[in-house]
N, CA and C atoms of all chains as a GROMACS GRO file, in nm:
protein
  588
    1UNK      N    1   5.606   6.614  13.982
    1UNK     CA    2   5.722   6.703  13.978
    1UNK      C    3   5.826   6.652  14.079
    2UNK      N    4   5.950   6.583  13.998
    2UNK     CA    5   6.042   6.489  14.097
    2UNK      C    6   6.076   6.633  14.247
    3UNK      N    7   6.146   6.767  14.197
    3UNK     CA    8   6.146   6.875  14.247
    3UNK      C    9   6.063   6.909  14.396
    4UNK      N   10   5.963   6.885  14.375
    4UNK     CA   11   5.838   6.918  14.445
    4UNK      C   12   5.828   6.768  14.601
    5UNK      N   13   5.867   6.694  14.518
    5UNK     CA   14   5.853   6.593  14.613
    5UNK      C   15   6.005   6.514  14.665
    6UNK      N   16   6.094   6.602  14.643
    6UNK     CA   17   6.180   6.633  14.742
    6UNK      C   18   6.169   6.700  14.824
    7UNK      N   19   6.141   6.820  14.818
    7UNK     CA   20   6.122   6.910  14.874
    7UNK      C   21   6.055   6.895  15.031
    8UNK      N   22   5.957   6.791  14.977
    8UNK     CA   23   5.842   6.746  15.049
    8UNK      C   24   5.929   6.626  15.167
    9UNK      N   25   6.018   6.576  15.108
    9UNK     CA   26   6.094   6.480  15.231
    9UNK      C   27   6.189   6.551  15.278
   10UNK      N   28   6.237   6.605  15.222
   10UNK     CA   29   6.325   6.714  15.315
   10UNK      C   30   6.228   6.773  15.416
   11UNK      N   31   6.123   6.830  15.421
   11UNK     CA   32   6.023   6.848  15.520
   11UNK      C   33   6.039   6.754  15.601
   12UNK      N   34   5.978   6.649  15.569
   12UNK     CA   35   5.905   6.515  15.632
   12UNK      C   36   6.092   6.509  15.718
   13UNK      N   37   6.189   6.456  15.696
   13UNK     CA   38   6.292   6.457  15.767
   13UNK      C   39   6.321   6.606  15.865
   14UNK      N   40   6.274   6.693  15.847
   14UNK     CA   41   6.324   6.790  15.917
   14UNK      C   42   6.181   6.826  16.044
   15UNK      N   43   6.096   6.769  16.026
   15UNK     CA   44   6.026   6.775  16.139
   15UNK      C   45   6.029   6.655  16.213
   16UNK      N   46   6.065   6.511  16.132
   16UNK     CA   47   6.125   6.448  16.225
   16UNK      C   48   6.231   6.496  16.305
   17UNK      N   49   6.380   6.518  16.239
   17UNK     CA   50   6.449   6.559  16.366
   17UNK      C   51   6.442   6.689  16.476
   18UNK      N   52   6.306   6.783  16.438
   18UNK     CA   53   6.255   6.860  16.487
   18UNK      C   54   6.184   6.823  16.582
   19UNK      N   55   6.114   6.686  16.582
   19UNK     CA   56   6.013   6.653  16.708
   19UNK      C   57   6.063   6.570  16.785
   20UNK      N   58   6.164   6.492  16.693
   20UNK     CA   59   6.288   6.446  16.835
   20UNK      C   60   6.339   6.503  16.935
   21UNK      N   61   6.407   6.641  16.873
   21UNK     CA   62   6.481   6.726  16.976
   21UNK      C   63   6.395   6.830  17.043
   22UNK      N   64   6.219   6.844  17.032
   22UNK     CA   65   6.125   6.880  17.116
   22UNK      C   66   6.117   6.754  17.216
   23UNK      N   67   6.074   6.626  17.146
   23UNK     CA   68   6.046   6.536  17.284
   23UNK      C   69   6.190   6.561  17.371
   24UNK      N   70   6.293   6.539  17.335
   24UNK     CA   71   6.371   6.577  17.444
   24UNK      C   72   6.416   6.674  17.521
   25UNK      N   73   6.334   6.772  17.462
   25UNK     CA   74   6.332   6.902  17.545
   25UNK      C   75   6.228   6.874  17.619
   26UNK      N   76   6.124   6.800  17.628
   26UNK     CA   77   6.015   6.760  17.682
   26UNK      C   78   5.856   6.851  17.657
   27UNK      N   79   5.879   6.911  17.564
   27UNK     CA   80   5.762   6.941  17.445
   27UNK      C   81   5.740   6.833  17.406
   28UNK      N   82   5.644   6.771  17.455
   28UNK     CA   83   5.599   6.631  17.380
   28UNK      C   84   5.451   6.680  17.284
   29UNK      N   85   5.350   6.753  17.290
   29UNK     CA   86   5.257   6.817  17.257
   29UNK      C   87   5.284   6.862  17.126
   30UNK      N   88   5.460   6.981  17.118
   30UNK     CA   89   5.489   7.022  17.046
   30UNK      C   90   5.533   6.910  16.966
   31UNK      N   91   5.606   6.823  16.952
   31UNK     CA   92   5.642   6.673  16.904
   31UNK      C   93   5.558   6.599  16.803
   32UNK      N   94   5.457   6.591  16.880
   32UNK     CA   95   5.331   6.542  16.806
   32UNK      C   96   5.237   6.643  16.665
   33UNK      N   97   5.262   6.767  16.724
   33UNK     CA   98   5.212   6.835  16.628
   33UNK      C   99   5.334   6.798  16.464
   34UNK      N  100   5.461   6.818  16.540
   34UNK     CA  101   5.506   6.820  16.414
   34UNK      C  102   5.485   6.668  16.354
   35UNK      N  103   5.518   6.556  16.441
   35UNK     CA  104   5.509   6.417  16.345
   35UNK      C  105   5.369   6.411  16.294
   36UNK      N  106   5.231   6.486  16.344
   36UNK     CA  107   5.140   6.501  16.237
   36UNK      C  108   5.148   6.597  16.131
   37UNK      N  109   5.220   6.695  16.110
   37UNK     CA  110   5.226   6.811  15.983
   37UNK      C  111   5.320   6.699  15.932
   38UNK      N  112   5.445   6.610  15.983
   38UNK     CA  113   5.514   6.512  15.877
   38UNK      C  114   5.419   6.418  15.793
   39UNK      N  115   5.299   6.366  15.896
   39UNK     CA  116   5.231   6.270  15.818
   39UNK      C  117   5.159   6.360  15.704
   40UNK      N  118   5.090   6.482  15.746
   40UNK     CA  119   5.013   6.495  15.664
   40UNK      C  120   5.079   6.521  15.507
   41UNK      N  121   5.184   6.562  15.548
   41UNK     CA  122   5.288   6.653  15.437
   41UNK      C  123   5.338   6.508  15.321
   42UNK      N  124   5.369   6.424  15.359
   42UNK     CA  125   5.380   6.259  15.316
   42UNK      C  126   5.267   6.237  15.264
   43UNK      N  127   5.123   6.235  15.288
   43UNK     CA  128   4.989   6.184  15.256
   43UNK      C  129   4.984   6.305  15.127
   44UNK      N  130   4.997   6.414  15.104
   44UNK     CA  131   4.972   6.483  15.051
   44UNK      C  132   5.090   6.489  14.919
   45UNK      N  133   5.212   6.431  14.936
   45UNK     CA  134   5.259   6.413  14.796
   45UNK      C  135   5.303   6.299  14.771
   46UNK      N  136   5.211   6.206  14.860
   46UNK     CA  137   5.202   6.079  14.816
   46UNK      C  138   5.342   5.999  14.872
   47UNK      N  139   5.431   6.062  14.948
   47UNK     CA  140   5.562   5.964  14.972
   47UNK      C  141   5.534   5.903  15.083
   48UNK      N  142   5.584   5.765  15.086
   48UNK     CA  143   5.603   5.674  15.242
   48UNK      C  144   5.673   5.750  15.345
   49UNK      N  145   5.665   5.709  15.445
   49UNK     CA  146   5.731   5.765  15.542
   49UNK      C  147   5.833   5.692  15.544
   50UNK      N  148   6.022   5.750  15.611
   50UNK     CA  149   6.111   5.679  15.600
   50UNK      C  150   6.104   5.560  15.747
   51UNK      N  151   6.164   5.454  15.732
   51UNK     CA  152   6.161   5.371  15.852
   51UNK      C  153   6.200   5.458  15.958
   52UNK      N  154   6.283   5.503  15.952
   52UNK     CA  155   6.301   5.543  16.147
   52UNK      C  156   6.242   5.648  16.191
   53UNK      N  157   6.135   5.717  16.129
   53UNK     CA  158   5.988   5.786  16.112
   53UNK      C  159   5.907   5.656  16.185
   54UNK      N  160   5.868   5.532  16.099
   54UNK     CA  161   5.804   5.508  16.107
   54UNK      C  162   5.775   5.439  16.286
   55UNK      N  163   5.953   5.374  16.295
   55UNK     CA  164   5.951   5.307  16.416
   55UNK      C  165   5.976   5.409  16.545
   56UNK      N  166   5.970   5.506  16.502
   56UNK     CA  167   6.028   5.586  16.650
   56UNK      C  168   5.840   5.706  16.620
   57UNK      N  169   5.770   5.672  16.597
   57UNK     CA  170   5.654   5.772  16.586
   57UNK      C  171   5.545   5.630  16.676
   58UNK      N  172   5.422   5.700  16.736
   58UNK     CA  173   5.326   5.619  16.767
   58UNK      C  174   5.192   5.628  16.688
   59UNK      N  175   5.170   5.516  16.619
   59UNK     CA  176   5.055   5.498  16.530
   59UNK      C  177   4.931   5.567  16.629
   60UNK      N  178   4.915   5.519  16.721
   60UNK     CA  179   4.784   5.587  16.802
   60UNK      C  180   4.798   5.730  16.825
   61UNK      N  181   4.903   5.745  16.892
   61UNK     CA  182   4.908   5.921  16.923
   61UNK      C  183   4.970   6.017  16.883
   62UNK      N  184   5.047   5.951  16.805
   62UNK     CA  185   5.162   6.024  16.702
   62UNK      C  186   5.251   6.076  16.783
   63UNK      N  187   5.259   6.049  16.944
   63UNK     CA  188   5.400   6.081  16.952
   63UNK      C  189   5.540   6.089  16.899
   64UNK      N  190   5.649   6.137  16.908
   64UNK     CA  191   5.780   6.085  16.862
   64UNK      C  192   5.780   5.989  17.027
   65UNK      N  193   5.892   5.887  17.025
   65UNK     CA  194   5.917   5.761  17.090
   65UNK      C  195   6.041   5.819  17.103
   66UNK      N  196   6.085   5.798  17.234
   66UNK     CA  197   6.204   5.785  17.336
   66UNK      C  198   6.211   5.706  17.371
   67UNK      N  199   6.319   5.597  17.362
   67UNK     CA  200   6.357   5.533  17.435
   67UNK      C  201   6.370   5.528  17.562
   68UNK      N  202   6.280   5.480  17.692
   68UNK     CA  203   6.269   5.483  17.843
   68UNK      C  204   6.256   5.586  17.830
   69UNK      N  205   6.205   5.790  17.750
   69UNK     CA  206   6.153   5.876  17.797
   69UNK      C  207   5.973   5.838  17.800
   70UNK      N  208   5.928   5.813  17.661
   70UNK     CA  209   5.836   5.791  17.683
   70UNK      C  210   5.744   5.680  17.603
   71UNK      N  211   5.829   5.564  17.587
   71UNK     CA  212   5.828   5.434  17.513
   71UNK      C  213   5.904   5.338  17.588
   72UNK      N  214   5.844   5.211  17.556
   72UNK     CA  215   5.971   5.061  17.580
   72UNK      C  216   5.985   5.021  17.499
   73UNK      N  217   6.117   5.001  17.514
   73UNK     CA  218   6.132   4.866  17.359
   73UNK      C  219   6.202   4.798  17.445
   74UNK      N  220   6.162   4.678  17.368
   74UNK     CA  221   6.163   4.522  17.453
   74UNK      C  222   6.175   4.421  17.304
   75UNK      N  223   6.252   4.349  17.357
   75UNK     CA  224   6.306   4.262  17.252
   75UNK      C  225   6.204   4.103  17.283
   76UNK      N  226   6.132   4.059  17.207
   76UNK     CA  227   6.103   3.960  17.246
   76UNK      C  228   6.151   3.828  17.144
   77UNK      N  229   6.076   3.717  17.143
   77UNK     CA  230   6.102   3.576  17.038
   77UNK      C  231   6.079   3.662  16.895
   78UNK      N  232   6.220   3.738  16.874
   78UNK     CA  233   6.195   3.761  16.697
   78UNK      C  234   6.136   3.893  16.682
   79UNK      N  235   6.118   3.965  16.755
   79UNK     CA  236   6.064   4.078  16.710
   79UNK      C  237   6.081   4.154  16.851
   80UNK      N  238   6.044   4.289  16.835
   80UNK     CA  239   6.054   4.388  16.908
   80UNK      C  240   5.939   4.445  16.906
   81UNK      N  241   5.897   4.462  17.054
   81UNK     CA  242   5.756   4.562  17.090
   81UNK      C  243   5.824   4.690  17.129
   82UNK      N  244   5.699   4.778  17.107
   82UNK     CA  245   5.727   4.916  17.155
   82UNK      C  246   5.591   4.908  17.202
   83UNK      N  247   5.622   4.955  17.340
   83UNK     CA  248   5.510   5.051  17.404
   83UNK      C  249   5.520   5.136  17.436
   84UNK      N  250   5.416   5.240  17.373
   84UNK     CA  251   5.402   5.341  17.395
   84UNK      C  252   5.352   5.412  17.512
   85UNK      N  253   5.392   5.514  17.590
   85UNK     CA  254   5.353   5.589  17.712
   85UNK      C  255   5.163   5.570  17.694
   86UNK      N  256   5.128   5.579  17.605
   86UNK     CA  257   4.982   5.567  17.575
   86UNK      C  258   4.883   5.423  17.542
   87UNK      N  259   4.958   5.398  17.545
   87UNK     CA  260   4.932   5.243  17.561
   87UNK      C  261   4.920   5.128  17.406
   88UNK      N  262   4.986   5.236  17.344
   88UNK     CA  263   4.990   5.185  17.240
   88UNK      C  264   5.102   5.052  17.144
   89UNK      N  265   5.090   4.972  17.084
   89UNK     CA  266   5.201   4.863  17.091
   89UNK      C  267   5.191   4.906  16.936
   90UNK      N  268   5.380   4.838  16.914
   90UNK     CA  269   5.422   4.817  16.800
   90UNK      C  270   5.501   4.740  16.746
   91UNK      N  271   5.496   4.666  16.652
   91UNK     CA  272   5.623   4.524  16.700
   91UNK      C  273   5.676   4.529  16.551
   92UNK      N  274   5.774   4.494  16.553
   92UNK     CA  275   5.842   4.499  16.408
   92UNK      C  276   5.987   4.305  16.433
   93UNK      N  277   5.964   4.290  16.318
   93UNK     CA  278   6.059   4.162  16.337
   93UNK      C  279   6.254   4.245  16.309
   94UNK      N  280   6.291   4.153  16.390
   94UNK     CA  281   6.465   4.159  16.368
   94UNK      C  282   6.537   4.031  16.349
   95UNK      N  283   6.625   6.930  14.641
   95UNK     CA  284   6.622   7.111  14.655
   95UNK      C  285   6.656   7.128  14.761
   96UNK      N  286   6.779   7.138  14.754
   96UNK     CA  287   6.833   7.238  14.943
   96UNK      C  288   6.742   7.350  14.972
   97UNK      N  289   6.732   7.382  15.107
   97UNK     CA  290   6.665   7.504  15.155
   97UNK      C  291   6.797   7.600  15.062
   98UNK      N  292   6.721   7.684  14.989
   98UNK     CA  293   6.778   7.848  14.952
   98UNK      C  294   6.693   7.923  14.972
   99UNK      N  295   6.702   8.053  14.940
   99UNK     CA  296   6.665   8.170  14.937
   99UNK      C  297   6.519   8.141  14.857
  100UNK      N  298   6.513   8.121  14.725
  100UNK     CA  299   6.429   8.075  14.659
  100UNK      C  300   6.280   7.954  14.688
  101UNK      N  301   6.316   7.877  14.790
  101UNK     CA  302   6.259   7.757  14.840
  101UNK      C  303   6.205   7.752  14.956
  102UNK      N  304   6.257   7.886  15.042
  102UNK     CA  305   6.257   7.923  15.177
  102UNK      C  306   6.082   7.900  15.180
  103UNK      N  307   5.982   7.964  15.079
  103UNK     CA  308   5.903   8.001  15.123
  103UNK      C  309   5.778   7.842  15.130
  104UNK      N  310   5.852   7.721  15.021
  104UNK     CA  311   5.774   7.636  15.048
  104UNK      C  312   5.805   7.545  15.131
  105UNK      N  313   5.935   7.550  15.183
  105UNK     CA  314   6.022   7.485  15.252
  105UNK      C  315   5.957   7.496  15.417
  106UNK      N  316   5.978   7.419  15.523
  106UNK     CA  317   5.972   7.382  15.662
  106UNK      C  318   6.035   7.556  15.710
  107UNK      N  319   5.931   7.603  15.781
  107UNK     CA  320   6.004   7.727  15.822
  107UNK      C  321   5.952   7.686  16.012
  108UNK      N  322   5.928   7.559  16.047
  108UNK     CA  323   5.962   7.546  16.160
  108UNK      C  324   6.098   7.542  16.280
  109UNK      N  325   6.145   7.600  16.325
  109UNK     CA  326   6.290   7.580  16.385
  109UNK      C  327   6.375   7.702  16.306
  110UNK      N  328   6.331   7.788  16.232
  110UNK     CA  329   6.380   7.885  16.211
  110UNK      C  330   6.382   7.970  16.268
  111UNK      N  331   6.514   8.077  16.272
  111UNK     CA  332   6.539   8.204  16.342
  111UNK      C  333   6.444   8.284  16.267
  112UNK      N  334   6.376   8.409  16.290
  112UNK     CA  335   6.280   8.434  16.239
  112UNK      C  336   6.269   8.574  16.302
  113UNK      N  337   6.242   8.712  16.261
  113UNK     CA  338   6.206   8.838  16.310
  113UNK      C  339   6.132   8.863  16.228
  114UNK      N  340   6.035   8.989  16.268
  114UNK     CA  341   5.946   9.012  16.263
  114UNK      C  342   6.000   9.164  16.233
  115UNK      N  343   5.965   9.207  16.080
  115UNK     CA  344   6.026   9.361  16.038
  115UNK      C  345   5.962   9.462  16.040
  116UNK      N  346   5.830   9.428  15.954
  116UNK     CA  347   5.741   9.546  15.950
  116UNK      C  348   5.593   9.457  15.962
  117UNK      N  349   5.537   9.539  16.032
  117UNK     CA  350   5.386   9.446  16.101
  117UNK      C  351   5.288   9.550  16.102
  118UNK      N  352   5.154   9.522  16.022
  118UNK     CA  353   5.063   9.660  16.057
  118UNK      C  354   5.038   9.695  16.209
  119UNK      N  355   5.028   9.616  16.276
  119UNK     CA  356   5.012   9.611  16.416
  119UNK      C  357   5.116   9.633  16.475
  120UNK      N  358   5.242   9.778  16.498
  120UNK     CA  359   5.318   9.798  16.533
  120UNK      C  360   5.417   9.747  16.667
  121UNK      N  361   5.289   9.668  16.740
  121UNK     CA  362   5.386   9.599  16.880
  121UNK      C  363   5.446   9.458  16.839
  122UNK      N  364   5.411   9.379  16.718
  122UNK     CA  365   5.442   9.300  16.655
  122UNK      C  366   5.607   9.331  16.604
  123UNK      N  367   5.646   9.430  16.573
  123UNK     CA  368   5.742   9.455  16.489
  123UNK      C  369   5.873   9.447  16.612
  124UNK      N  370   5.967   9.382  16.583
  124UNK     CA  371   6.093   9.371  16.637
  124UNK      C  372   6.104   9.223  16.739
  125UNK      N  373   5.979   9.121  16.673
  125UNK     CA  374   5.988   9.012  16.787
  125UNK      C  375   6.067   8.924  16.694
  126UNK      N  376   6.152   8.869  16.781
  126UNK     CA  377   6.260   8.777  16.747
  126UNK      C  378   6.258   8.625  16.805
  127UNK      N  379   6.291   8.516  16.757
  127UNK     CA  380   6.311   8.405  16.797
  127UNK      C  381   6.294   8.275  16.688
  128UNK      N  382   6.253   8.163  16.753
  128UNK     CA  383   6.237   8.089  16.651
  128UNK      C  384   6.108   8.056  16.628
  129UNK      N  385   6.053   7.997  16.510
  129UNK     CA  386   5.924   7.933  16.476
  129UNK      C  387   5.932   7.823  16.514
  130UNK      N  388   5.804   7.822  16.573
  130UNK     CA  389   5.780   7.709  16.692
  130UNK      C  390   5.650   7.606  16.661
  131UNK      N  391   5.532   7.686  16.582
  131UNK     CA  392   5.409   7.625  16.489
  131UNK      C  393   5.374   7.689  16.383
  132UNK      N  394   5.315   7.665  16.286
  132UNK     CA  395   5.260   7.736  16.223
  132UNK      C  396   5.090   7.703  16.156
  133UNK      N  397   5.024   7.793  16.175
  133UNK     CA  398   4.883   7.753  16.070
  133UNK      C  399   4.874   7.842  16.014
  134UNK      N  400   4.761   7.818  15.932
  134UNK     CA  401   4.711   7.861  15.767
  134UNK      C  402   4.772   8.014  15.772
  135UNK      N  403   4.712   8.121  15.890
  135UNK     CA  404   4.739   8.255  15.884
  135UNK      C  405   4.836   8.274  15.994
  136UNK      N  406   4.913   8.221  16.072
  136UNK     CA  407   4.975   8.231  16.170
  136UNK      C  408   5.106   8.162  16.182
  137UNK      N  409   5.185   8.247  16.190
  137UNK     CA  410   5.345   8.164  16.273
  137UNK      C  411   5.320   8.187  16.444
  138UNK      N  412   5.380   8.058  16.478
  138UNK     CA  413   5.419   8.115  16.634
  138UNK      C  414   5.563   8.100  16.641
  139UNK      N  415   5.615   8.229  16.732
  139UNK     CA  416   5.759   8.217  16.764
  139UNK      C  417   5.759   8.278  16.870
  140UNK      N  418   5.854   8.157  16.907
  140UNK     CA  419   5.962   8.190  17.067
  140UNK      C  420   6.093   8.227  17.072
  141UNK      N  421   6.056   8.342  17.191
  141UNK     CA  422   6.205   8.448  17.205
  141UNK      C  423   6.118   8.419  17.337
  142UNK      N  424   6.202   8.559  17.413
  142UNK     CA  425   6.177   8.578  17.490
  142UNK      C  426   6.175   8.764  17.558
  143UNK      N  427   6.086   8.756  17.669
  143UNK     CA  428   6.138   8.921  17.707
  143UNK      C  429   6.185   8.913  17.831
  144UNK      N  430   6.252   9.008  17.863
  144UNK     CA  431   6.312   9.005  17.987
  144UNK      C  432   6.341   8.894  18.089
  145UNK      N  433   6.417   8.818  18.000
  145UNK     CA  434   6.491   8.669  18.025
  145UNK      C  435   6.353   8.590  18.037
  146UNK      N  436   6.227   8.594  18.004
  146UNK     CA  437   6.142   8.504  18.030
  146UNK      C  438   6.083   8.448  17.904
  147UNK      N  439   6.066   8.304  17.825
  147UNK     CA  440   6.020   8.238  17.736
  147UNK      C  441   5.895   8.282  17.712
  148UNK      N  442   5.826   8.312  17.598
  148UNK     CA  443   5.735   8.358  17.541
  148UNK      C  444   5.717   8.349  17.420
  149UNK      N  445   5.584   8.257  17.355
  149UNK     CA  446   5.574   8.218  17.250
  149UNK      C  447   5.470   8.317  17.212
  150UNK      N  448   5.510   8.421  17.082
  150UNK     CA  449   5.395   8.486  17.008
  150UNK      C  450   5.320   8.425  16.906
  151UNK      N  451   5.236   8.469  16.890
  151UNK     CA  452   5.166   8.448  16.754
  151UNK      C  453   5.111   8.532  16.678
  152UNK      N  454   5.223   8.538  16.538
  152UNK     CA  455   5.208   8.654  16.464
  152UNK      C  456   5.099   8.622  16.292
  153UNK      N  457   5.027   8.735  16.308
  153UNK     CA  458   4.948   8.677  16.144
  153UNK      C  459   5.055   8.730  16.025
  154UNK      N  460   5.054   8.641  15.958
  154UNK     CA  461   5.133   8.594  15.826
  154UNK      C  462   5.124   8.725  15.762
  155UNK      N  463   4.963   8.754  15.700
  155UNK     CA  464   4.955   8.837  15.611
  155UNK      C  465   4.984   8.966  15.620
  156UNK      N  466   4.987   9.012  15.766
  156UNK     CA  467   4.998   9.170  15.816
  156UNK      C  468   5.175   9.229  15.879
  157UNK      N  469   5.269   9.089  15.846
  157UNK     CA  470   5.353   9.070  15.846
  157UNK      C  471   5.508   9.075  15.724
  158UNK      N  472   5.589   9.153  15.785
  158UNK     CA  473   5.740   9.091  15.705
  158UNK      C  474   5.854   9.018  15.778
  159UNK      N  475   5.880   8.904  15.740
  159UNK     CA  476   5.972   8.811  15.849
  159UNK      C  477   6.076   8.845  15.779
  160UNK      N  478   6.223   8.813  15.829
  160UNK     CA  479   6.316   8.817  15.801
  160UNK      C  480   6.368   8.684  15.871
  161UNK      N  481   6.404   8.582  15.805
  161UNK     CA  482   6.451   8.449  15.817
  161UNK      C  483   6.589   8.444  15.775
  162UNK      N  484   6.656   8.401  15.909
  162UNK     CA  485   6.796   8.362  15.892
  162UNK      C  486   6.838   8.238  15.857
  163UNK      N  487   6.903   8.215  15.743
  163UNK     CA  488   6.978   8.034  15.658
  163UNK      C  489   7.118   8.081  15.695
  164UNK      N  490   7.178   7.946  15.747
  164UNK     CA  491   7.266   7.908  15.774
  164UNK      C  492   7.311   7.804  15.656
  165UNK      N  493   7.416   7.836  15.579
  165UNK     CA  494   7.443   7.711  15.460
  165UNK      C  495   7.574   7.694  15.509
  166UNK      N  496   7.625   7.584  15.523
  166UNK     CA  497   7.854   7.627  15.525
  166UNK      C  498   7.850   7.703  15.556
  167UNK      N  499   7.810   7.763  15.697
  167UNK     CA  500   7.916   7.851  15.750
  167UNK      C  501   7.873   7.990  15.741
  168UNK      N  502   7.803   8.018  15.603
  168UNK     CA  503   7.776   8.118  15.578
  168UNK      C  504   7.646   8.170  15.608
  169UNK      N  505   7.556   8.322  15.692
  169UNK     CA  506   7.472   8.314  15.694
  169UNK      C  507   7.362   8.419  15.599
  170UNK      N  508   7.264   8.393  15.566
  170UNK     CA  509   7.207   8.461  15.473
  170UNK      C  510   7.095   8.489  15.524
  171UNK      N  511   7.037   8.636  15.511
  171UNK     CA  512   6.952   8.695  15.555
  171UNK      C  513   6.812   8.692  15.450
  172UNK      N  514   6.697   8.720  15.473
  172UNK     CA  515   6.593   8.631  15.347
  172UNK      C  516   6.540   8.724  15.393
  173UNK      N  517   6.414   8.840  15.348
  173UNK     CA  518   6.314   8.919  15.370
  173UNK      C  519   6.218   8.820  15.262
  174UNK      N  520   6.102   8.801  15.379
  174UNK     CA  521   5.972   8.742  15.328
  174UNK      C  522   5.874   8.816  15.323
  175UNK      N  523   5.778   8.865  15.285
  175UNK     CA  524   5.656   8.905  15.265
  175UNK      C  525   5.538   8.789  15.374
  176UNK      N  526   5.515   8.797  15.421
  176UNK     CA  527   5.420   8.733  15.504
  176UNK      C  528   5.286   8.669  15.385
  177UNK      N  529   5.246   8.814  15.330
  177UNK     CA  530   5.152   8.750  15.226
  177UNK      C  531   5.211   8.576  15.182
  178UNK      N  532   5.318   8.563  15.106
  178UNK     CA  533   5.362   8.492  15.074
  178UNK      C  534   5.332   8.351  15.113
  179UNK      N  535   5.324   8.368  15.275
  179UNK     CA  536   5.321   8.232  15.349
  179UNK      C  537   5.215   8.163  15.361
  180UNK      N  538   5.100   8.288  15.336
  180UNK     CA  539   4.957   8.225  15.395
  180UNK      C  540   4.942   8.119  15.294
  181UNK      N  541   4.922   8.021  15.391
  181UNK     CA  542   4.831   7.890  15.275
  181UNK      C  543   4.868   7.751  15.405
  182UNK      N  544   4.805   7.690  15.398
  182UNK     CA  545   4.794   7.582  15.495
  182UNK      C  546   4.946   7.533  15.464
  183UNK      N  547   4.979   7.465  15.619
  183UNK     CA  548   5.140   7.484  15.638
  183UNK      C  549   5.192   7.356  15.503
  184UNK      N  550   5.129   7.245  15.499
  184UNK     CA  551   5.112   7.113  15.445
  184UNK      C  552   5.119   7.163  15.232
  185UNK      N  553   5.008   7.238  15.239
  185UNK     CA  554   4.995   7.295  15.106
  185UNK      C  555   5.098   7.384  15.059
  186UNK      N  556   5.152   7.474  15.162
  186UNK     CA  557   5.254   7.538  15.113
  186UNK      C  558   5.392   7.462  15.018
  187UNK      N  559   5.396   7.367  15.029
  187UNK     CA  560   5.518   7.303  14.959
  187UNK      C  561   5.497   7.310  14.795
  188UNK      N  562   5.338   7.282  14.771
  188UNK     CA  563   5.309   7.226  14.639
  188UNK      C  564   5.262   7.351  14.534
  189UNK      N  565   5.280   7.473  14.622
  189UNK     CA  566   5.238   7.596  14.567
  189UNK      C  567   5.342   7.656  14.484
  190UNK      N  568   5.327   7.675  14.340
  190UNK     CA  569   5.455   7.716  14.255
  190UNK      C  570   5.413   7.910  14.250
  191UNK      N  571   5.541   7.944  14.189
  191UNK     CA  572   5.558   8.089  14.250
  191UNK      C  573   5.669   8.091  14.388
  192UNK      N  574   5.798   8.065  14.372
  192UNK     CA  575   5.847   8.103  14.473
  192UNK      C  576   5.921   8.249  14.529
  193UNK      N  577   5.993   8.268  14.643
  193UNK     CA  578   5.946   8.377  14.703
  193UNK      C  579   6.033   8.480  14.643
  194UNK      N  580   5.993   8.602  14.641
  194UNK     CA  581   6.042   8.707  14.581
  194UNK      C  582   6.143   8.809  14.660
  195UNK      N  583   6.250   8.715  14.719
  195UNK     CA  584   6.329   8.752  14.801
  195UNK      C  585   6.422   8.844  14.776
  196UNK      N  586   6.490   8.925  14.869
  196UNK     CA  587   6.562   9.046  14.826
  196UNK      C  588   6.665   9.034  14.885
   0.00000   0.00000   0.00000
């Protein structure tokens, strides 16, 4: 149902910019809860997550990612790491 | 599907303005703020009392919310049935029957 799974990214986008503007309130706890109800909500009608979901979330802890709040990004030979406050890495090419 | 009136109920009701109308549990009734989590039988929302932050947690089913939408400018008032909501927050989207708003 095309309907149904809009619906479903309109979610998935609105708890992203929902757990953004918790991590920067510094609800990071609260943050995480929502980028996991985003994942699960995605797993459940089957849609990908959008890229800047994907690069600003932490695969290990599901934080949302701040820039110097509670992540690095660091540019290296061709790609970009993120580390996460948790020690988690993520590298994507540019 | 924009959030409407109609969609409200499968739609993200996290970050919503949110009161609390009629509650079997009468100290429940008149709490105001926003939704802050939600599970299967439970919203939590933060207001506050006497200038101090305070997150409740109200059960769905013994509940009537009244959810405020903001579209353009305009704002629209939504009476929910609490029944309505119960169902795991994730599942709620895919559940047909939407809400019987007044």
């Amino acid at each position: 149902m095309p309907s149904e799974e809009q619906l479903a990214a309109e979610r998935i986008e609105r708890l992203r910019a929902l757990a953004k503007a918790a991590t920067s309130a510094g609800e990071t706890d609260r943050a995480r809860a929502y980028v996991r109800r985003a994942r699960r909500v995605a797993e459940r009608n089957r849609l990908s997550l959008p890229q800047d979901f994907k690069r600003f979330t932490c695969d290990r802890c599901d934080a949302y990612l701040k820039p110097g709040v509670n992540a690095r990004f660091r540019t290296r030979d061709g790609h970009v790491v993120v580390t996460c406050d948790c020690g988690g890495h993520a590298r994507y090419p540019y | 599907m924009p959030l409407t009136p109609a969609t409200l109920t499968r739609h993200e009701l996290i970050g919503r303005p949110v009161r609390v109308v009629a509650a079997s549990n009468p100290d429940l009734v008149g709490i105001a703020g926003e939704v802050v989590m939600e599970t299967t039988r439970t919203l939590s929302v933060e207001g506050s009392t006497h200038d101090e932050p305070r997150v409740w947690q109200v059960p769905k089913g013994e509940a009537t919310f009244e959810f405020t939408l903001t579209a353009d400018g305009d704002t629209q008032v939504v009476t929910v049935e609490g029944e309505q909501l119960v169902a795991r927050p994730a599942r709620r989207t895919e559940r047909t029957g939407d809400s019987k708003w007044r």
